[in-house]
N, C-alpha and C positions, 0 to 999 in steps of 0.2 A: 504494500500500500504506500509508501514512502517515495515520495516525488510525484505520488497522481491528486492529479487536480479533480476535484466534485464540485457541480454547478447544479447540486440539485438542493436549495438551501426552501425547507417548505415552511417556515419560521420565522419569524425576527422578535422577541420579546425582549425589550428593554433593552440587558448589557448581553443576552444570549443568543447563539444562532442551532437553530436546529438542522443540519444536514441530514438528506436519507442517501439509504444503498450505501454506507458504511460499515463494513467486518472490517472486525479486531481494532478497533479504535481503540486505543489505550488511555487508561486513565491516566489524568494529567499530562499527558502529549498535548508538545506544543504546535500549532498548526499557522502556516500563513494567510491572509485573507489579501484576495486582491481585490477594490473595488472598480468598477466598471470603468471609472475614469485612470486608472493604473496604481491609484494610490494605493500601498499595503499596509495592513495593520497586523499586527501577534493576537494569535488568541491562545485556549487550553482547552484539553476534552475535559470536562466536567463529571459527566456520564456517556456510558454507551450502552445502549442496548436493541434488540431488535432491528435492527441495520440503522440504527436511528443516532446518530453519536451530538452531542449537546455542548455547544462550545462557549463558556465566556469571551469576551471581549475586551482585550486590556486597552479600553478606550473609546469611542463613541459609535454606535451601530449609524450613523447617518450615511448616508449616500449607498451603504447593502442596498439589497432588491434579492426577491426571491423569484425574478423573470431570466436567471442561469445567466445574468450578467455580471457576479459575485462570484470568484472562485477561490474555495478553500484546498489547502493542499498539507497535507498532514506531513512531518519531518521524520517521524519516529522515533522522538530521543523525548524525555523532560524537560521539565525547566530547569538551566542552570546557569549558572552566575560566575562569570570569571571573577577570580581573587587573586589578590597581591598586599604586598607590605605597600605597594605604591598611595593602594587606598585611603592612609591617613594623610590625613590634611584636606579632602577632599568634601565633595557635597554633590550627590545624588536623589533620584527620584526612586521612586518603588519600586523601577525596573533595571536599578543600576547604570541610568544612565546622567552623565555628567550634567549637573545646573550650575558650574561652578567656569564654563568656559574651557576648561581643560579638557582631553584628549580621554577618548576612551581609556577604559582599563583596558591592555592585550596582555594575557597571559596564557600560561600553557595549560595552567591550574582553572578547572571549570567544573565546580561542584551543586548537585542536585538541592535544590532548595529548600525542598521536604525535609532533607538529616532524618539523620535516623536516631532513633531513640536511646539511652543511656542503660545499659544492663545495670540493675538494681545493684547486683554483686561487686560490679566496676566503680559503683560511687563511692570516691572517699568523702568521708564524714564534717561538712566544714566546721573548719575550728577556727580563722582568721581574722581580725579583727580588723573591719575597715573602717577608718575616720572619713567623713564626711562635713565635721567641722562645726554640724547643728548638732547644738545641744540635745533637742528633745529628740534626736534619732540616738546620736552615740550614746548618749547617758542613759535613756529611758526604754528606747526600742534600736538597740544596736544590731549594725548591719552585720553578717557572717559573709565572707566572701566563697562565692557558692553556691549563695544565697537567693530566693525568690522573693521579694520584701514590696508588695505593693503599697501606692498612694493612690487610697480611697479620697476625692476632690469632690467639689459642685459645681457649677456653672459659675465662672465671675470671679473664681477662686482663686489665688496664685500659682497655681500647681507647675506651670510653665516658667516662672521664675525659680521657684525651689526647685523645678529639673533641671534648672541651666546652674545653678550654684552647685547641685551636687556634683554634676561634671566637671566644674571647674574646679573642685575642692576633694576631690576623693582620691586619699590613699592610703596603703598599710605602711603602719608605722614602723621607721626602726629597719624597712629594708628598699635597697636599692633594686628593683626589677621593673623590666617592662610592663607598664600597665597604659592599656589606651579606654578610651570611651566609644561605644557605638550608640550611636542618637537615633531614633527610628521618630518621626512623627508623620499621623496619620488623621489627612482630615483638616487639617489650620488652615488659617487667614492668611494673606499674605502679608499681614501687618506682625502675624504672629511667625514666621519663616523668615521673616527681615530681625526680627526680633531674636530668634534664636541665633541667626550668622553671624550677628554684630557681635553678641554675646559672648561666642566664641573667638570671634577675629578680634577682637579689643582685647581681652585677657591670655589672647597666647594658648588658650586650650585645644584649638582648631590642629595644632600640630600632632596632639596625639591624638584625635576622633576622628571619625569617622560620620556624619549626617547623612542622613534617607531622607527626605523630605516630600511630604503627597499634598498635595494644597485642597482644599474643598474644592478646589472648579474642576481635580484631577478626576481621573475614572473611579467607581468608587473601586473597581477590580482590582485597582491597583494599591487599595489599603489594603487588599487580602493578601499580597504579594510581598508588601512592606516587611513585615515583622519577619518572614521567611528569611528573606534576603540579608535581612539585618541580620538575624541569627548566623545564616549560615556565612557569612564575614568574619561575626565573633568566632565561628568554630575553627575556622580555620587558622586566622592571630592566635586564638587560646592552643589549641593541640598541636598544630602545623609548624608554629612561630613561636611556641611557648610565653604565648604573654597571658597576663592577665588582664579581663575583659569586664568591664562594669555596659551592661545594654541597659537602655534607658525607652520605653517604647511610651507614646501618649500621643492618639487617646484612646486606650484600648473599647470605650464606648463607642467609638466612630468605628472601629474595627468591626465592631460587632452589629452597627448599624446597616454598615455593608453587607456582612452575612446573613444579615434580615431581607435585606432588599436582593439578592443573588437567589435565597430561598423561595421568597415570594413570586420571584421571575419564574423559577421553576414547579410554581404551581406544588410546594412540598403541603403536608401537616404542619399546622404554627405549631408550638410548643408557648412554654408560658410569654404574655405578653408579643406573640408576632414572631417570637423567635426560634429557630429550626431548635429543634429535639437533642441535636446532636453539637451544639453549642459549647455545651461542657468539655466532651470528646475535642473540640478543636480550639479550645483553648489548653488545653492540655497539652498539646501537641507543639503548644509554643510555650509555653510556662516553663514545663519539662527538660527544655533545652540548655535549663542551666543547672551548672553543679561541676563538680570536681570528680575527675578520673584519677583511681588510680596507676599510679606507673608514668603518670602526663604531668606535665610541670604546670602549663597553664591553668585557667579556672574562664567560667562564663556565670558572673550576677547580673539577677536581674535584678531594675525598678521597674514593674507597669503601672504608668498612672491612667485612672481611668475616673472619669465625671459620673456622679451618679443622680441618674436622672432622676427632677426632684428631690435631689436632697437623701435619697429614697433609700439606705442602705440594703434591704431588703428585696432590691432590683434584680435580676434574673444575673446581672452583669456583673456586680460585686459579690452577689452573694455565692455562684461558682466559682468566680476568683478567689475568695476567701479557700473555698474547698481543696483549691488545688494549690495556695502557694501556703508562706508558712508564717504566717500575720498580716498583720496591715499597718499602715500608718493614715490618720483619718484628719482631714483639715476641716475648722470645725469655722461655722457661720459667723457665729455669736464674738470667737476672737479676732475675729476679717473683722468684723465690725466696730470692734474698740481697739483697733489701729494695728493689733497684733501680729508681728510678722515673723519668723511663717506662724500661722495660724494653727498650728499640731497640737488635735486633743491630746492630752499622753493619755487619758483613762480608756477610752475602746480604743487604743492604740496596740498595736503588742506584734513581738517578735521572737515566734516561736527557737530558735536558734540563739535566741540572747547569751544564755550561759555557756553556750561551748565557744564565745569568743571574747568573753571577760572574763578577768578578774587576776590573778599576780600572776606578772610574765605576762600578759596578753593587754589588761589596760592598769587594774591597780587594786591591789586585794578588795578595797572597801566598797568597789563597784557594786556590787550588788545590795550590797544592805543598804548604802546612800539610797538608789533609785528607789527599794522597797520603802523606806521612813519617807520618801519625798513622796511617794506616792500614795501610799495612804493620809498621810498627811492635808497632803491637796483636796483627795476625796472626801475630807474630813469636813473642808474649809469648803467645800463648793457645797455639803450637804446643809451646812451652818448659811451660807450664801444665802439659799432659799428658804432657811427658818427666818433669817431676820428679815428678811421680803414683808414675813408673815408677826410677827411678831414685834419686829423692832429691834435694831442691834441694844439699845439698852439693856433687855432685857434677856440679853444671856450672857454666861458669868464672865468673867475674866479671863480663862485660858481657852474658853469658845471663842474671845474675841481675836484673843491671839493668832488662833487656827483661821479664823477670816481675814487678819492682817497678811497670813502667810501664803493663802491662795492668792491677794492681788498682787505681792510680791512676786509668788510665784510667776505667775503669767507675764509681770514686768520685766522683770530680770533675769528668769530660767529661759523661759517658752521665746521671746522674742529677742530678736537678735538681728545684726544690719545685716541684708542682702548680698553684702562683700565683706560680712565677718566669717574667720577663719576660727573657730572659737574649739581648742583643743581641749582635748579628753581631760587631760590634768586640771583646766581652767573650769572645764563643767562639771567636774567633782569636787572642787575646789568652794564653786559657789553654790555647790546644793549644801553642801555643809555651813557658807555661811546662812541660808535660809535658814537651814532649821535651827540653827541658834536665835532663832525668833523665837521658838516656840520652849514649854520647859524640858532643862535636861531630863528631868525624868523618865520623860514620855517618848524617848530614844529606845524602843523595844527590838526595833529590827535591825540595829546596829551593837557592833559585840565593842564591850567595854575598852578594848585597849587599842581600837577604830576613835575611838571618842577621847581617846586622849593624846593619841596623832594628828588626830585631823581636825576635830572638833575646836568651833569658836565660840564657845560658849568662858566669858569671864571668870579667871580662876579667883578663887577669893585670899 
């Protein structure tokens, strides 16, 4: 079948073509389209069955016809992505090709985009501790490199600034190796794709990342393609080139928008909310793709940030993501609103891998207990928050009032922090210890006695 052409297209539905009198159409084979006027476009087999084979469109179905003036012509091979070390510093679109003015990639190296999945028995265990330089991540919900560590956002919400500061600011402490960034975003403004370049090209970060870039006027097919490509870059620098790889994908809501609308073209079963059944299954397929091999020097972390519609945590979208990676980090309304930046609830926050990458030798023995006393602490002062709504701060006692003085501080001085501050691990243990010397020594339960008299600022008498 490889190099014949079919004009028999009896179809056109949105981004899909349905061709008949096709055998052995291969899943995910890439195919050519030539339209009437000579113009070509790529497409992919979808599905095939019945001599029937179903092709997305990476790009707009206008000027097709299904009057055999439209000819597709199938290659026989997948989709794949040439790769190189040449790649950093560069800026692409979902299909890997240059928006940056520079020259294709030409390499000899051209791997299948799908990857293949990580044997459970091959993963080594991460235990790494990456600084990112936010406080409420390093100290409260610390990143493991290896890691899958989503940002739950909302519409309006900074998520796209704190993705361009973690890039700019992430590394493992204490050693010198290759580590680059791969940036995937999928779905933005052009106002927000000017925004992320500059980002990068003003701080110097641009030398070691990598950008994908899909704009909302692109094909939406080509958000399905993004995160692929972006992966399959990291796996290559991570195992190939033994670097270490922090992937950064947003907004895996637009991602999954797309999978909605590719679904619907094909006339599937919704699933909850409009969204195909098998959602879960294919986000997995990219979540999955990070973690550490044994016997392999490299590593592939993810962040996906993903918007959640309405506000809605509960959303088909987060709440499988939850499933599949291994915490969240959650930016919250109410802190966006009283000027808070970044806006990170730490209490539905959490990261599941926290303690296999603190505490002595990794960031500082008393890591754990601080964030434990700071965190109950807080939840103590935000319960108190809403008594004295109700009651009137007079009228709770003195060391409630304390625990409310402790939460606005908290949020002042933990939680928020400049856009271009680098605020190290030491410095964010440093001043949880000096909050809770707000509060009375006594009430230091989740810290051990001789933490409290190393670190602790509470006035000796």
């Amino acid at each position: 079948m490889m190099g014949v052409s079919y004009r028999s297209i009896s179809d056109i539905s949105g981004p899909l073509l349905f061709v008949e009198g096709v055998e052995n159409a291969a899943y995910n084979e890439i195919v050519e389209i030539t339209l009437p006027n000579g113009e070509t476009r790529t497409g992919q087999v979808l599905e095939s069955r019945k001599g029937v084979a179903v092709i997305q469109v990476f790009g707009s179905t206008s000027g097709m016809d299904t009057q055999r003036g439209t000819k597709v012509r199938f290659s026989g091979s997948t989709a794949r992505v040439a790769v190189s070390d040449e790649m950093l510093g560069r800026i692409f679109n979902g299909l890997s090709e240059p928006l940056d003015g520079g020259s294709p990639i030409v390499s000899s190296e051209k791997i299948e985009i799908v990857g293949n999945a990580i044997n459970p028995y091959s993963r080594e265990e991460p235990s790494e501790f990456i600084e990112t330089g936010i406080s409420t991540i390093d100290g409260s919900n610390t990143l493991v490199r290896g890691q899958k560590l989503p940002i739950f956002s909302g519409s309006g919400l900074p998520h796209n600034q704190l993705a361009a500061q973690i890039a700019r600011q992430a590394k493992v402490l204490g050693k010198d190796e290759d580590f680059a960034v791969i940036f995937g975003a999928m779905g933005i403004t052009s106002e927000e794709a000017n925004y992320f370049i500059n980002e990068f090209r003003k701080t110097g970060a641009i030398s070691r990342s990598v950008l994908f870039l899909n704009l909302s006027s692109d094909p939406s097919m080509e958000r399905i393609i993004l995160p692929r490509v972006a992966l399959t870059t990291a796996e290559y620098l991570a195992y190939e080139r033994n670097m270490h790889i922090l992937v950064i994908l947003s907004d895996m809501t637009n991602y999954c928008e797309a999978l909605r609308e590719i679904s619907s073209a094909r006339e599937e079963v919704p699933g909850r909310r409009g969204f195909p059944g098998y959602m879960y299954t294919d986000l997995s397929m990219i979540y999955e793709r990070a973690g550490k091999i044994r016997g392999r020097q490299g590593s592939i972390t993810q962040i996906p940030i993903l918007t959640m519609p309405g506000d809605d945590i509960t959303n088909p979208i987060p709440d499988l993501t939850g499933y599949i990676t291994e915490g969240q980090i959650v930016l919250s309304r109410d802190l966006q609103r009283a000027g808070v930046y970044p806006p990170v609830n730490v209490l539905p926050s959490l990261s599941r891998l926290m303690n296999q990458g603190i505490g002595k030798g990794r960031t500082r023995d008393d890591h754990r207990g601080v964030v434990d006393q700071l965190y109950s602490a807080y939840a103590n002062g935000k319960d108190l928050r809403s008594l004295s709504a109700i009651v009137g701060e007079e009228a709770l006692s003195a060391n409630d009032r304390s625990y409310l003085k402790f939460a606005d501080a908290f949020e002042d001085r933990y939680v928020r922090q400049g856009p271009d501050e680098d605020r190290g691990i030491e410095r964010t243990l440093d001043l949880g210890w000096e909050l809770l010397s707000m509060l009375p020594e006594g009430d230091m339960k989740r810290v051990k006695r001789d933490q409290i008299e190393r670190y602790g600022k509470w006035k000796k008498e």
